[in-house]
Wavefront OBJ file of the C-alpha trace (Angstrom):
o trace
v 20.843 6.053 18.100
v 19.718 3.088 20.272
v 17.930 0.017 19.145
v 14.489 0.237 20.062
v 11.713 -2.281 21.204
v 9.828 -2.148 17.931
v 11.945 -0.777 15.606
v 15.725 -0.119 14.421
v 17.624 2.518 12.183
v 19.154 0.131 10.084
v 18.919 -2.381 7.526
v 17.169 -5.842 8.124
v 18.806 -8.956 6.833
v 15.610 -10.745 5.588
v 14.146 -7.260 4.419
v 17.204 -6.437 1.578
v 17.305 -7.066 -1.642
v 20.625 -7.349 -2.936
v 22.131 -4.761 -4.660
v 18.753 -2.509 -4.920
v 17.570 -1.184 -1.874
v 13.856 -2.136 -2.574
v 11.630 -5.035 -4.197
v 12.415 -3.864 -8.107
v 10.338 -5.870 -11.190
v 14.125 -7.765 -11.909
v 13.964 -9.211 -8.702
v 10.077 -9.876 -8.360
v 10.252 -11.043 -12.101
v 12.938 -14.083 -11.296
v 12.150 -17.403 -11.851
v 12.734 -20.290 -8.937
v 13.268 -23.744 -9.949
v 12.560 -24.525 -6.319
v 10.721 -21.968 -3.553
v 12.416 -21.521 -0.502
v 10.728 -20.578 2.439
v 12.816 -18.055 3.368
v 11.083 -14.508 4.688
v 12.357 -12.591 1.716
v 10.248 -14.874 -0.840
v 7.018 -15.343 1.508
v 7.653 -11.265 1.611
v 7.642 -10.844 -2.457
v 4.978 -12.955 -3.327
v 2.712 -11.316 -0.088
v 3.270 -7.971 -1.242
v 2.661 -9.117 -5.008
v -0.325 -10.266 -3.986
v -1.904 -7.268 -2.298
v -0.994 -5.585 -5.920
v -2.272 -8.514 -8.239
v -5.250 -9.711 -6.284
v -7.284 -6.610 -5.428
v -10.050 -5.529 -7.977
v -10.251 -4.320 -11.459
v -10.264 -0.890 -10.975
v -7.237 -1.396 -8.277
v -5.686 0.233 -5.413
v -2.534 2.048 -3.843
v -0.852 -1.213 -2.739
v 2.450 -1.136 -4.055
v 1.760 0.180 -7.040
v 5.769 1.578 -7.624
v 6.910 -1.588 -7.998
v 6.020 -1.191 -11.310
v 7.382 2.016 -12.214
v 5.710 3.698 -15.881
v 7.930 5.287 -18.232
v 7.098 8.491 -17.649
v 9.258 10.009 -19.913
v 6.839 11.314 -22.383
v 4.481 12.626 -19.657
v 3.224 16.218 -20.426
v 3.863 18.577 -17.416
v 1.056 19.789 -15.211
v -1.462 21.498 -16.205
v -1.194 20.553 -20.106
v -3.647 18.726 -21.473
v -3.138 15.243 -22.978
v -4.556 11.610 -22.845
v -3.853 9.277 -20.906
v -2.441 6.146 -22.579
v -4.037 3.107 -21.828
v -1.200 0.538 -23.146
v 1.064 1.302 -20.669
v -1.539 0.215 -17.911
v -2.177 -2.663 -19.585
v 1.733 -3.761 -20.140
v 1.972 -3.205 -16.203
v -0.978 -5.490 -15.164
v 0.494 -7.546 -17.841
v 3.794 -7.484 -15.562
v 2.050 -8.012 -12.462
v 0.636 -11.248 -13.584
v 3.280 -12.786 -15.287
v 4.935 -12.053 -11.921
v 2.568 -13.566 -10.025
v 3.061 -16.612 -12.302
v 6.276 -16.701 -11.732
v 6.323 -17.028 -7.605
v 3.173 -19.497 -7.663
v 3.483 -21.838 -4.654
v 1.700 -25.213 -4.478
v -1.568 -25.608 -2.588
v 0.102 -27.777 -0.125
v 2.770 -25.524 0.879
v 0.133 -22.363 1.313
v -0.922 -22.846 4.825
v 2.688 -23.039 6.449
v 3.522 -19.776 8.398
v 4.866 -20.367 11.039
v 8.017 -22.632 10.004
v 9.254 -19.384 7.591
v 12.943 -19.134 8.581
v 14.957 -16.346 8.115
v 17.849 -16.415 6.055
v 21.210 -17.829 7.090
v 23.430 -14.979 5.686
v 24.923 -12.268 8.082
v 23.945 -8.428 7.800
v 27.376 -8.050 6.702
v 27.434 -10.126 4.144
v 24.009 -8.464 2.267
v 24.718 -5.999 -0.511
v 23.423 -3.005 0.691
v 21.966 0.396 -1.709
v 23.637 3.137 0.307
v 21.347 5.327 1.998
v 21.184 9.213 1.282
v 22.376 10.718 4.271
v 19.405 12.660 5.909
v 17.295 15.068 3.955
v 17.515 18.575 4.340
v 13.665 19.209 4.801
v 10.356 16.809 4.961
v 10.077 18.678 1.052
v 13.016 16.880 -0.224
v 12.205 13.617 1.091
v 8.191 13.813 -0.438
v 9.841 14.633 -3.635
v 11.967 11.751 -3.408
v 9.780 9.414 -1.728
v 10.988 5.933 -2.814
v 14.833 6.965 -1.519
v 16.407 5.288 1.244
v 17.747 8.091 3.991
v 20.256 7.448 6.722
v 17.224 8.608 9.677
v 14.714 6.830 8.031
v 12.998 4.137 10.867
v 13.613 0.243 9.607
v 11.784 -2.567 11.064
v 14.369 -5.296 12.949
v 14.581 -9.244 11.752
v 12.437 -9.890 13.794
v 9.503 -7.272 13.596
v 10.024 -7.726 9.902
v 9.285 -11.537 10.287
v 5.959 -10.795 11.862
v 5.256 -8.306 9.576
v 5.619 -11.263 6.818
v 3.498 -13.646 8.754
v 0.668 -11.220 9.432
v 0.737 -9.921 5.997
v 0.160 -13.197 4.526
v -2.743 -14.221 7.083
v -4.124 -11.197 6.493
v -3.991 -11.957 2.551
v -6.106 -15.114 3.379
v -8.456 -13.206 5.740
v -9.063 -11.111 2.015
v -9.186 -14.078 0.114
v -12.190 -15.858 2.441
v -14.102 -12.843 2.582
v -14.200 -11.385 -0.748
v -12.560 -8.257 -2.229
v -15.419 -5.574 -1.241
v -15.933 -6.804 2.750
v -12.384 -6.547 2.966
v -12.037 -3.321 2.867
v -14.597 -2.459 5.439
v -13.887 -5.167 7.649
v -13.042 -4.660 11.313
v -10.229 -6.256 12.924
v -12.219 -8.152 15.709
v -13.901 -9.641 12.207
v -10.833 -10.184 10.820
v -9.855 -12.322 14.433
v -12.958 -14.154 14.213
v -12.742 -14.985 10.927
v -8.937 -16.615 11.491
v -9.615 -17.893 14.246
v -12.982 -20.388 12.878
v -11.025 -20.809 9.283
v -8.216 -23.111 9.067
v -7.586 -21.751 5.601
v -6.574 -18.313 7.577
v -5.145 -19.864 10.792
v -5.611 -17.894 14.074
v -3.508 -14.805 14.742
v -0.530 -15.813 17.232
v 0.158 -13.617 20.025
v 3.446 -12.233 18.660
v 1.473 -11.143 15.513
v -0.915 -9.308 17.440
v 1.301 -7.763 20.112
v 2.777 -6.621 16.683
v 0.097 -5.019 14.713
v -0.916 -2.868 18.236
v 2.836 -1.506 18.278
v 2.156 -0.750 14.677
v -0.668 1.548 15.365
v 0.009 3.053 18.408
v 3.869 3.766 17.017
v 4.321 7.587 16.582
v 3.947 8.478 13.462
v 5.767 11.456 13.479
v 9.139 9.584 14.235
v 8.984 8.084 10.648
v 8.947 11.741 9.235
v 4.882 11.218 8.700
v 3.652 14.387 10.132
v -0.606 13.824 9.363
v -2.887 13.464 11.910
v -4.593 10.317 13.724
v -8.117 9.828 12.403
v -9.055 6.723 13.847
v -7.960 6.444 17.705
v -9.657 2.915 18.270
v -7.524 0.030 16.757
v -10.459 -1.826 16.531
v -12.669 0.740 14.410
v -16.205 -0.788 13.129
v -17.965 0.682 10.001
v -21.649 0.166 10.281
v -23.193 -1.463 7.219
v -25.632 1.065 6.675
v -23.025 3.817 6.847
v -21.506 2.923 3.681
v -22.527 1.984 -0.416
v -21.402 -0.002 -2.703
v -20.708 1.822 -5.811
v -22.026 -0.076 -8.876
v -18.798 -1.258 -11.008
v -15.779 -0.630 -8.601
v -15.864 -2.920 -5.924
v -15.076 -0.033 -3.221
v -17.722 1.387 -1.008
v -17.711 5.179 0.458
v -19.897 6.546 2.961
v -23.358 7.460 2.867
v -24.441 11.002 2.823
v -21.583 13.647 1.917
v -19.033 11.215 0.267
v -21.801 9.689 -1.673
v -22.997 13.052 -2.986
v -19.360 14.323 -3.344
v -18.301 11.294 -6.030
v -21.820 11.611 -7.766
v -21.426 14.759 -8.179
v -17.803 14.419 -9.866
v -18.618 11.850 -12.122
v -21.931 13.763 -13.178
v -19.457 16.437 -14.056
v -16.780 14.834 -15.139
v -18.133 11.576 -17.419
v -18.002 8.485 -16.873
v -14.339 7.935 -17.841
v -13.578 8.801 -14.270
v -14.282 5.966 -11.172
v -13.166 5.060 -8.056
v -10.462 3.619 -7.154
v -10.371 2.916 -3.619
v -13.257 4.184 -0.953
v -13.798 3.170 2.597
v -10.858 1.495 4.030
v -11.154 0.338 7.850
v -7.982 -0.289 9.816
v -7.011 -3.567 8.345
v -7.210 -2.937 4.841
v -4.916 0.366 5.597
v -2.345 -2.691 7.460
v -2.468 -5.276 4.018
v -1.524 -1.734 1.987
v 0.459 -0.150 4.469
v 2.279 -4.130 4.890
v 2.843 -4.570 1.314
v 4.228 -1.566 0.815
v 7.053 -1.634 3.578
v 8.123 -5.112 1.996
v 8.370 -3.375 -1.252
v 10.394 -0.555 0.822
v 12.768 -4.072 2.383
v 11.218 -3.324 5.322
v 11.703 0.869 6.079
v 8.728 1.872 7.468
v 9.713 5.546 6.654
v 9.544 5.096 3.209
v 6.166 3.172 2.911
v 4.897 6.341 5.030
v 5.851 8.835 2.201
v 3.715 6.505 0.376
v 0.559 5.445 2.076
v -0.729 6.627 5.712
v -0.384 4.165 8.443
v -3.253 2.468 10.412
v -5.069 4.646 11.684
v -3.705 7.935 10.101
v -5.720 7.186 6.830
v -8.453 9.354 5.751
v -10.106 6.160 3.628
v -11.820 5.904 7.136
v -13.874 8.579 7.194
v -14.833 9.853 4.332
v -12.000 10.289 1.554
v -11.728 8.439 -1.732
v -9.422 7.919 -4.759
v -10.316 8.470 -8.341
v -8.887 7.645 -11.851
v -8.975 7.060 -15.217
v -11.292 3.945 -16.554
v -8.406 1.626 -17.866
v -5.734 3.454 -16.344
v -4.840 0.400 -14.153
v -1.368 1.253 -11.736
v -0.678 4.572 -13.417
v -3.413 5.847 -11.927
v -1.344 5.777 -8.391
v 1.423 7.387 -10.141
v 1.612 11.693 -10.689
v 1.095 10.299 -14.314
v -3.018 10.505 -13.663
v -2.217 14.938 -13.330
v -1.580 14.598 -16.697
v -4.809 13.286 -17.853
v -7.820 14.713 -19.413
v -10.045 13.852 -16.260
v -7.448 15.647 -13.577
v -7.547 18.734 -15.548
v -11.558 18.608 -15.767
v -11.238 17.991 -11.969
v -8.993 21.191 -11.194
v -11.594 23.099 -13.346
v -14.663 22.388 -11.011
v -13.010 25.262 -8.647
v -14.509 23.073 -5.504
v -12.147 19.631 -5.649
v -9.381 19.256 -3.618
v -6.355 17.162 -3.351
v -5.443 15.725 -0.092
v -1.567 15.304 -0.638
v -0.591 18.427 -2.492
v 2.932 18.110 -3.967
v 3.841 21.192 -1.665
v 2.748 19.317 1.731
v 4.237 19.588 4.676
v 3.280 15.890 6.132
v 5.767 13.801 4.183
v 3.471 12.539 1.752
v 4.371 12.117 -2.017
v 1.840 14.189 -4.606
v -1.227 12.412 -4.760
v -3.366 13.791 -7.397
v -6.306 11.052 -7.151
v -6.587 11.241 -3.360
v -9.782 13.786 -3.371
v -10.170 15.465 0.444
v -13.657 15.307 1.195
v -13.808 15.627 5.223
l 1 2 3 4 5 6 7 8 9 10 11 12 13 14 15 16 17 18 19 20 21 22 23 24 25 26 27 28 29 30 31 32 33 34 35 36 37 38 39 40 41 42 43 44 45 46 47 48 49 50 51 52 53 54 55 56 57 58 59 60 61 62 63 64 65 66 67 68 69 70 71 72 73 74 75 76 77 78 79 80 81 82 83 84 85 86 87 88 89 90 91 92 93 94 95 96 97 98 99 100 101 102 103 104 105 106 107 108 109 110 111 112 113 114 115 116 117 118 119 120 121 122 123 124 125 126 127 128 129 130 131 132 133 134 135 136 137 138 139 140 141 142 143 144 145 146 147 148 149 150 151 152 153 154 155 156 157 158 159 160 161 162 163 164 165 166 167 168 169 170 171 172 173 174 175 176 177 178 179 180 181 182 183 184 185 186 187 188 189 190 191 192 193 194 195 196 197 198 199 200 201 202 203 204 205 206 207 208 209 210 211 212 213 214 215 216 217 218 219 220 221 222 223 224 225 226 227 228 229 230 231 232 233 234 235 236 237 238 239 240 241 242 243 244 245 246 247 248 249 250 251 252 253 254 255 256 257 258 259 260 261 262 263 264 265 266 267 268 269 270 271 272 273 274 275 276 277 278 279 280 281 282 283 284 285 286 287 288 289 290 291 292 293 294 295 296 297 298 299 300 301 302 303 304 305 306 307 308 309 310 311 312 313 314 315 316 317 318 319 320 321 322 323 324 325 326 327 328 329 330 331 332 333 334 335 336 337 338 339 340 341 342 343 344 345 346 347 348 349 350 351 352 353 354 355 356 357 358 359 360 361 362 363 364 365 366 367 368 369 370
């Protein structure tokens, strides 16, 4: 197949990591006695971020970099509780990992000098790809596998991806956790552009992030529709709430009622975990999780929708389990009391069944609600 503008069907250099195919904790967990600033590292400690640094309740991000032992986990439809150490030894995880790939203050606003690194394609240690699936089934079943048509960002689209990831990160960081997520991306240029912290967006980055949404979807095996059409989507202030204790918003009126409603019923062991998303809190997720993917954009689809494809924009939301932390983004949470008392209400429904047909993994805490 030919190389194309935007993207490539094979491996990027500066997106492997050796020997594994994605971003696993060994890797992220690794000490360095000196950072380099090579792509690969900027990449890790991004990504990490996105997963570390949202808010207490958190969010999708990359949440399978941290993968629970799910080997005592009741199947579906059995009742059981949830267990709240094993949520706690991942956040645990997380920030010792963050710890770990700490860069000084004065090294934080250099971008642009990231270089790539010096070794060959050839020379990388590559996880063999699965040849091509037989169905979009067998590939949302095995969503974190690397398949021979799968669509993988170049060097250099992967390099961009890096540098707008990070700015991005900053963009987050200057405006507080909650505004993020409803921001709009003329905001989010504004804001860079006034900040030094942030640094303006160059045109490269931006040239990239409109190839990003107006890529077809479809070609990365993710077969749901485009919700938002407008890259540069605004949510009105007084479409939206905050809801007290989560740091997420939804939107007034039917989503509002919808989560009320569910917690009424439900108790108040359940809360949201992620509400209104604009478009570029769907790019920091979306981002994060194609570094922890090295940089195959089919694989972070089977995970998260890209900008613009998300339903975070107009109305869905995420629950979970108060203390449930990452394995609340994991098919762990249809084992828990509150899933079960959520399948009893007769009116829920899941988004991302695990029979879909749009090459999304099962997502039991993704509730449809438009």
């Amino acid at each position: 197949m030919k190389r194309r503008e935007f993207l490539i069907q094979s491996i990027s250099a500066s997106a492997v990591i050796a020997g594994a195919g994605y971003a696993s904790l060994d890797m992220l967990s690794r000490r360095h006695l000196r950072f380099e600033r090579t792509v690969e590292q900027r990449a890790t400690r991004a990504a990490a971020k996105v997963m570390v640094e949202n808010n207490p309740t958190m969010d999708e991000g990359i949440a399978s970099v941290l993968t629970p032992d799910t080997s005592s986990v009741m199947p579906l439809g059995e009742k059981t509780q949830a267990r709240p150490a094993l949520s706690y030894l991942q956040q645990q995880q997380a920030e010792q990992l963050m710890a770990d790939l700490t860069i000084p203050d004065d090294e934080l606003n250099i971008v642009e000098e990231v270089a790539l690194p010096d070794t060959s394609i050839e020379n990388i240690a590559l996880a063999t790809p699965q040849e091509s699936a037989i169905n979009v089934q067998q590939k949302v079943s095995n969503f974190e596998t690397n398949y021979t048509d799968d669509v993988v960002l170049s060097e250099a689209d992967y390099k961009l991806l890096v540098q707008s990831l990070e700015r991005i990160n900053r963009v987050q960081d200057y405006v507080g956790f909650g505004n993020f997520n409803v921001l709009s991306l003329d905001e989010t240029l504004k804001y860079a552009k006034y900040s030094p912290r942030i640094g303006e967006f160059t045109k490269e980055e931006l040239d990239f992030l409109e190839k990003m949404f107006n890529y077809n979807s479809s070609r990365l095996g993710f077969f749901g529709e485009k919700v938002i059409a407008n890259i540069t989507n605004v949510v009105a202030t007084n479409d939206v709430v905050k809801m007290p204790g989560t740091g997420h918003y939804v939107f007034r009126g039917h989503s509002e009622t919808f989560y009320n409603n569910l917690t009424s019923e439900v108790g108040d062991t359940l809360i949201l975990t992620s509400g209104v998303r604009n478009i570029v809190k769907q790019y920091q997720l979306f981002m994060a999780k194609t570094v922890q993917a090295s940089g195959n954009l089919s694989r972070a689809s089977r995970s998260l929708a890209p900008p613009g494809h998300s339903y975070h924009a107009i109305g869905d939301f995420d629950v979970g389990r108060v203390g449930g932390g990452l394995a609340n983004f994991t098919a762990e949470f249809a084992s828990t009391d509150e899933f079960k008392k959520l399948q009893d209400l007769g009116y829920v429904q899941i988004r991302y069944t695990a029979d879909n047909k749009l090459g999304v993994r099962y997502e039991p805490w993704h509730i449809r609600v438009v």
